[in-house]
Every structure is written in C-alpha cells, then in structure tokens.
ZAMARGU-4260 file (C-alpha; in steps of 0.2 Angstrom, whole numbers, plus 5000, padded with zeros to 4 digits):
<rodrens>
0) 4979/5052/5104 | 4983/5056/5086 | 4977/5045/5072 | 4995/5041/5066 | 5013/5044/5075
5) 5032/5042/5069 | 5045/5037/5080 | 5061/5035/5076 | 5076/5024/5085 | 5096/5027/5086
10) 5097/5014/5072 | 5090/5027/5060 | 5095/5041/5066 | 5116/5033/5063 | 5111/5027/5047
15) 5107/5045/5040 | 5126/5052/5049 | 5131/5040/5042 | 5126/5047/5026 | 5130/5065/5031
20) 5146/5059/5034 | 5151/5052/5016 | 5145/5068/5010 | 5136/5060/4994 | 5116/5063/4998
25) 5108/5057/4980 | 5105/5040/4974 | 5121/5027/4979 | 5125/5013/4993 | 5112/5016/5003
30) 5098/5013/4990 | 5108/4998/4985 | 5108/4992/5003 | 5089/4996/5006 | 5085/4986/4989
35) 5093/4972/4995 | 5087/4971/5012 | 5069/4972/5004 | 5074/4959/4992 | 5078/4948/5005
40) 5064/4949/5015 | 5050/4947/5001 | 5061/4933/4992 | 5058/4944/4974 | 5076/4940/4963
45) 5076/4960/4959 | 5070/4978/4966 | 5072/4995/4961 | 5070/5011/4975 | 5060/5026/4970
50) 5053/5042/4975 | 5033/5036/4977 | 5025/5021/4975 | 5014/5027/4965 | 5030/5032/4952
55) 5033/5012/4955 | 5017/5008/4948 | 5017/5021/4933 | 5035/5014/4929 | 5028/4997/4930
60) 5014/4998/4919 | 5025/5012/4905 | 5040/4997/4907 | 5026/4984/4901 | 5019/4992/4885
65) 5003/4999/4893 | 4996/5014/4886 | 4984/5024/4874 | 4969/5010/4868 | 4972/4998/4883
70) 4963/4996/4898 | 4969/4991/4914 | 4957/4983/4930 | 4961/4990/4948 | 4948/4992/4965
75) 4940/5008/4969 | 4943/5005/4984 | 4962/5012/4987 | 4971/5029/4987 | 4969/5039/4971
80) 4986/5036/4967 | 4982/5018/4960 | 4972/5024/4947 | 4982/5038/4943 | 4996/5028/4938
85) 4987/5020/4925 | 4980/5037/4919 | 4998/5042/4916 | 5001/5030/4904 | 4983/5035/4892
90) 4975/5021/4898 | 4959/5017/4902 | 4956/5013/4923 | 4943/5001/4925 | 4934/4999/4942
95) 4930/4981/4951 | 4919/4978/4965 | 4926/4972/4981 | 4925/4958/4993 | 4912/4967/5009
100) 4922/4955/5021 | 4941/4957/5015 | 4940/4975/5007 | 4949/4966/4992 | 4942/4968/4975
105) 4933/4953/4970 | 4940/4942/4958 | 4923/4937/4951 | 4921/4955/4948 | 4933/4958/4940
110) 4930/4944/4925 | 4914/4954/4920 | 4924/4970/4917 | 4937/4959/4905 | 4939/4965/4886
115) 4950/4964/4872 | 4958/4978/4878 | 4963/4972/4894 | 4981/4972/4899 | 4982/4970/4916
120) 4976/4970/4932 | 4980/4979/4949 | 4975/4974/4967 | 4978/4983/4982 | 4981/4971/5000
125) 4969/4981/5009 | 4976/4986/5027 | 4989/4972/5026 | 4978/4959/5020 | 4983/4949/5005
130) 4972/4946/4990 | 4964/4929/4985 | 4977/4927/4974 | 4976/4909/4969 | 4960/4913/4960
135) 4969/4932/4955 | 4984/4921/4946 | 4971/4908/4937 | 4960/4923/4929 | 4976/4930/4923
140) 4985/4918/4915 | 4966/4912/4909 | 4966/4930/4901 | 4985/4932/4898 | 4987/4946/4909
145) 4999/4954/4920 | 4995/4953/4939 | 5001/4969/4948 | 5000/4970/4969 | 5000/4988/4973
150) 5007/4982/4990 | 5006/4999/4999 | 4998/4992/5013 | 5007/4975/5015 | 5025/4973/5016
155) 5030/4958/5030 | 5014/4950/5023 | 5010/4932/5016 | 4997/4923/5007 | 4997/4901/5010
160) 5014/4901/5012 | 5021/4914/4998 | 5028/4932/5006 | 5021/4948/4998 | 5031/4953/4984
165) 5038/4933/4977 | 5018/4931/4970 | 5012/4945/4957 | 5023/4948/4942 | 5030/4964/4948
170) 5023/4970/4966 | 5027/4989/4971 | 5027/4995/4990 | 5026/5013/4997 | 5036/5020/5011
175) 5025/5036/5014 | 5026/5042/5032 | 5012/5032/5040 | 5019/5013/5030 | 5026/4999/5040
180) 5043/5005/5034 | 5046/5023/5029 | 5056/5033/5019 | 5048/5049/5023 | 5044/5048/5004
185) 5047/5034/4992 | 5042/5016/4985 | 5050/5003/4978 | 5045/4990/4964 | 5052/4972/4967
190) 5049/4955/4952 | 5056/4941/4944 | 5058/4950/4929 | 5074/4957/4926 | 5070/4965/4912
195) 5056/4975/4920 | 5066/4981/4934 | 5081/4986/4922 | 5070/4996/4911 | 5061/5005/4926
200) 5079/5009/4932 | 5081/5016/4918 | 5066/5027/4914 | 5069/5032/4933 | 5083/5042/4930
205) 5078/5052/4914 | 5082/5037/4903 | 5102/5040/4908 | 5115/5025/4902 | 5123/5029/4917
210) 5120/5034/4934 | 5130/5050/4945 | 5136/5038/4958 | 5146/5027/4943 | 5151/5041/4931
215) 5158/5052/4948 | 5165/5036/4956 | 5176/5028/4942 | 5166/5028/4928 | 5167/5038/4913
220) 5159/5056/4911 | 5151/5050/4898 | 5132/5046/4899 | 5117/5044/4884 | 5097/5046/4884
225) 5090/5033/4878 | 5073/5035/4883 | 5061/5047/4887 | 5062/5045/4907 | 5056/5052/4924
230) 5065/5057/4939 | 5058/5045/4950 | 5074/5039/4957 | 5077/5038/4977 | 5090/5047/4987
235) 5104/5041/5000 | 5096/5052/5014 | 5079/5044/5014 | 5085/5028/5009 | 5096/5029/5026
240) 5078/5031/5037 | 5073/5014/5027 | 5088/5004/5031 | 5087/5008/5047 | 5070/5005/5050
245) 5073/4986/5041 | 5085/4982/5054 | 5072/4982/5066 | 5058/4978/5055 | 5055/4960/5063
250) 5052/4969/5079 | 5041/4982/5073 | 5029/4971/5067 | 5028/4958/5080 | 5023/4976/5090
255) 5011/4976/5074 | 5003/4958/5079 | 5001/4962/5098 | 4993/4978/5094 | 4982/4970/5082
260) 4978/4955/5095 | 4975/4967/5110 | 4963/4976/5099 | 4950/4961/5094 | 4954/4956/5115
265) 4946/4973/5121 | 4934/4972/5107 | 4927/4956/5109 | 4913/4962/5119 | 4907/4975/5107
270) 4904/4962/5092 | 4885/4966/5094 | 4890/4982/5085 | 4905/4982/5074 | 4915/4970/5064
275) 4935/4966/5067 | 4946/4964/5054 | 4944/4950/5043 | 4962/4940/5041 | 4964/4921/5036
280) 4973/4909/5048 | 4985/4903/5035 | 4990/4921/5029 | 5002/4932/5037 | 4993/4949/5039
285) 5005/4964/5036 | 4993/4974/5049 | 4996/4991/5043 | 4979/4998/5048 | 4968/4994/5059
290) 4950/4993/5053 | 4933/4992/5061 | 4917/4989/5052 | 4901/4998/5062 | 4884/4989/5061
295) 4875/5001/5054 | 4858/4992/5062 | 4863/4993/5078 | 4868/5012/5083 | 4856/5026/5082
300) 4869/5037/5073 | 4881/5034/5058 | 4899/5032/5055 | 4902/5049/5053 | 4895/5055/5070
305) 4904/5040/5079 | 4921/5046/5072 | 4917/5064/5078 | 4912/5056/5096 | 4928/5048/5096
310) 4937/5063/5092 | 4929/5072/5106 | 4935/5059/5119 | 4954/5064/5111 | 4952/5047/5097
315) 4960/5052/5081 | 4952/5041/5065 | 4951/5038/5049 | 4942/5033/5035 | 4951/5021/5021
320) 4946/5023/5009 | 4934/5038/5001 | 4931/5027/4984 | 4937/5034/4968 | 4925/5035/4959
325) 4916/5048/4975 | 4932/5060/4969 | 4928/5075/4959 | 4941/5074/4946 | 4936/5054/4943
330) 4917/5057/4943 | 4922/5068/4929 | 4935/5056/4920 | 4929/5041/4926 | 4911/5044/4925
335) 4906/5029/4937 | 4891/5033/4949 | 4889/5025/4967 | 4876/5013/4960 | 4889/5005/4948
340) 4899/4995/4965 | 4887/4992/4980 | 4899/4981/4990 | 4908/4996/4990 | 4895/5008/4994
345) 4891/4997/5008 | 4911/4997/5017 | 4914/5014/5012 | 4896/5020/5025 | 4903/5005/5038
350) 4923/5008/5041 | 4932/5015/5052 | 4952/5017/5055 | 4958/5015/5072 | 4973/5023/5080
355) 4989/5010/5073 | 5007/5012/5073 | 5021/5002/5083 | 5022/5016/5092 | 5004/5015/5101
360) 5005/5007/5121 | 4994/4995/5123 | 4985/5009/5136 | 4982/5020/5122 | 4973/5006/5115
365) 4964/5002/5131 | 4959/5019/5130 | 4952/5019/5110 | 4943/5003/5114 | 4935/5009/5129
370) 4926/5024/5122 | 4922/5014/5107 | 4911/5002/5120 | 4905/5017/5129 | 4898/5023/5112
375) 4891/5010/5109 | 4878/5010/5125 | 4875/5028/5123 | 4870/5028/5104 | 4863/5009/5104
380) 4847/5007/5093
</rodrens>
C-alpha cells in the first residue's frame, strides 16, 4: 500500500461543477466560503486563503515588520518551507532543539537562543500535536514577541481546551495534497488581528486596492498598487475541493482517531521495540501522521533498513522530518552542524512514518502492523 492516498467524494467533486458552471475560476465566492468555514471551525475572528502555506507564513512575518537585522526562532525539525519563509523576508532563521518525546521544539530551548534581535518565534504542531503553548505564550509576552503556529500539520486540533488556530497571534495552515483538508495546493492564515490579515490580503494580490472579482462584479475598473505585493492569492477551483472536503471534515477525522486508536491496538505488543505517538489526554490531536519511534537498542538493524523491509512486504513510509540544517543549501546558509541539536539528532535516526490518511481500512492497517511485529522477531538484538 502507498505511503499516502487521495480520495475524493461526490461532495467535492459538485462543489468544483459547481464552479465550472459560474464560469469565474479565479479568486471569489468560493474562497469567501472556504474562509469562513475555516474561520468557524478554529474560532479565529478573520482568515485569508492562499496559494501555499508557506506564502502564508512569508506574508505573515513581511505584514509584521520582519526583515533585514531581525532574527526569527523556529524547530529544525519541520519542512524547509518554515525556514524559508523567514529567509524571504532577510531575516536571520534561528534553530531550537525539540522536545525527544513530542517532536515540538522546546520551549526552554528556545530561551537560550533569545537576543535583541529577536522578533518572533515559529512553532510547528508536529504530526497534529499541539505545542506547549502555555509555556510558548509566557516566553513571548516575557520577551514581547510574536507567537506564530505553522499549523501545517494540525488543523481540527486543540490544546487544554483552545482549538488550533484561536491561540498564536496569527496561525497559518497548509492544504498541500497529503493535509487533512486539501486544496490540491494552498494555505490559509487565520488571527485576531484584523490588521494583519487586511494587509496579507493585500500584499497577496500584488498590492492591488481592488480585487477582479469587485472591479468585474460591480465595482469600478479602477484599481491602485499600493504596495509591492505577491501573487499568493487562492483560486475558486481549488478552493471548491476545500469546501467540499469541510463539509465532511468532522467525519474525516473521527476516520483520523479510529485509525490512530487501531494503530497503538495492534501495536501494543511491540512496545519492546518502538515508541507510539506521544499525545496528551487533555489535547485534541489533529493526527495528520502517524509516527513511530524505533528503539534503536533493540533491533539488529537501523531505521533505514526497517523502512526498506517494509517497502519490501508492499509498506510505503516516511520519514518527517530530514532536519534543516542536514539540507545542503541550509548547511551552507545556515551553517548549523548535527552537534548543534542532539534531541534532534536522536528523533531524526528513531522515526518512522506509517501509512495515514482517512482513506486507509483498518485491514490495511492490520497489515502495516503485522509486518512491523514480524520485523521485529526477525531483526531483534
């Protein structure tokens, strides 16, 4: 079975008709619509769709006054794209150990790497599980920084009580292909701040006064750049695949959970030689990954070999993530060395991503857990 397959459902599928149909494919009601469900379901008072989460981020940190001189903290353990984003802007990407257990980056941590040129810092809810962010939110308003959730992997999550996306002072998700909710491509930012998401509007769309969907439907031609902007914006097609996919969100989840619970079920018995995900009773994991940590102690082989076994036996994996700082362009950039975060030295050699998507049976994962168990007599130390 693959590592990661789409399905979609009627309900998409008449959403995007139903954009063919109107015949206006580019930004309008559907993105409104898909705002607003997302709005919704995280609590936040505003959003704004766009093409990547990653431009989310960049717009986010460009919108606050980061740039040339500043420094901005983030995990090295997370998708390139996190880092990036603060590149873009001239500023300085600073690396924090994580948290072995959680994947998180350590809050502790990240107070040692704390300067004057701070600005802000960035987390990443690893796999769907949500930051410590009571102790995040004290070391920030401590330091007067801005708090920013790259939320890629945790849309649908909580943390004590507080739903992903109502906690950071602007949170961006990502609806690549494999999220919880896709657009095919896109991302979307959602805060408190209406300022913020006004001004990423804007830089979104080149910096335009007005938008093509008011000036062509009863607005004047007339338009002004005010700004040097981007063209981050999302479209109506894309959009359509999103909305659909909210209606049944709630669904796919709870598919999410059961996966997740018949997982640590059939996996129970191998505890000798991996570790389940960590989650906390009182959160609300978003389970967008499934990830196992080997016990490097107990197998007479490495991660690497283990995935290739699996592989063998028809078990597509992953590994999440390769840590920034291990990339060729960031060695360069960065200059950070393996030494530097030994928390994350240590996860990076353990994980391993399972097959997980709501589209998975609960045979298929039978299957996976199975030849992970049978591994794990064959190559026991």
């Amino acid at each position: 079975m693959p590592f990661f397959r789409l399905a979609f459902s009627n309900e998409e599928k008449k959403e995007i008709r139903d954009v063919l149909e109107t015949g206006w494919v580019t930004s309008g009601p559907k993105v409104k619509l898909l705002e607003e469900q997302v709005r919704r379901l995280t609590g936040a008072r505003y959003a704004a769709a766009l093409s990547s989460g990653t431009a989310g981020l960049h717009l986010i940190l460009e919108s606050l006054g980061i740039g040339a001189g500043d420094e901005v903290i983030t995990t090295p353990f997370t998708m390139a794209a996190t880092v990036e984003a603060i590149m873009y802007t001239g500023a300085k990407p600073v690396l924090a150990d994580i948290d072995q257990v959680s994947l998180n980056i350590d809050p502790g941590a990240i107070e040692e790497k704390i300067s004057p040129k701070t600005k802000a810092v960035i987390t990443v809810d690893m796999a769907g599980c949500a930051c410590d962010y009571r102790e995040l939110k004290k070391l920030c308003r401590k330091h007067r920084l801005y708090l920013i959730d790259d939320a890629a992997h945790s849309m649908g999550g909580a943390y004590n009580g507080r739903t992903i996306g109502s906690i950071a002072d602007a949170t961006v998700f990502s609806f690549y292909s494999t999220k919880n909710i896709t657009t095919g491509e896109g991302g979307m930012v959602v805060s408190a701040r209406r300022r913020l998401i006004d001004r990423i509007r804007h830089l979104a769309l080149h910096g335009m006064t007005s938008s093509g969907w008011k000036r062509y439907h009863g607005g004047s031609w007339r338009y002004d750049i005010t700004a040097l902007g981007y063209k981050c914006n999302m479209s109506d097609l894309p959009a359509a695949l999103g909305v659909g996919q909210m209606r049944r969100f709630g669904k796919l989840q709870e598919k999410r959970r059961k996966l997740a619970r018949r997982y640590f079920d059939k996996l129970k018995d191998a505890a000798d030689y991996i570790e389940l995900p960590y989650y906390r009773d009182f959160d609300e994991h978003a389970w967008h990954l499934f990830i196992i940590k080997i016990d490097p102690r107990k197998w007479r082989i490495g991660r690497d070999r283990i995935i290739n076994e699996l592989e063998k036996n028809g078990v597509g994996c992953g590994v999440h993530f390769i840590p920034v700082y291990r990339l060729s362009y960031f060695k360069k950039a960065l200059g950070y060395k393996p030494a530097d975060f030994p928390h994350c030295e240590t996860a990076f050699s353990r994980v391993i991503s399972l097959p997980f998507y709501s589209d998975l049976s609960y045979r298929e994962v039978d299957y996976v857990c199975d030849k992970i168990k049978s591994l794990a007599v064959k190559f026991a130390r």
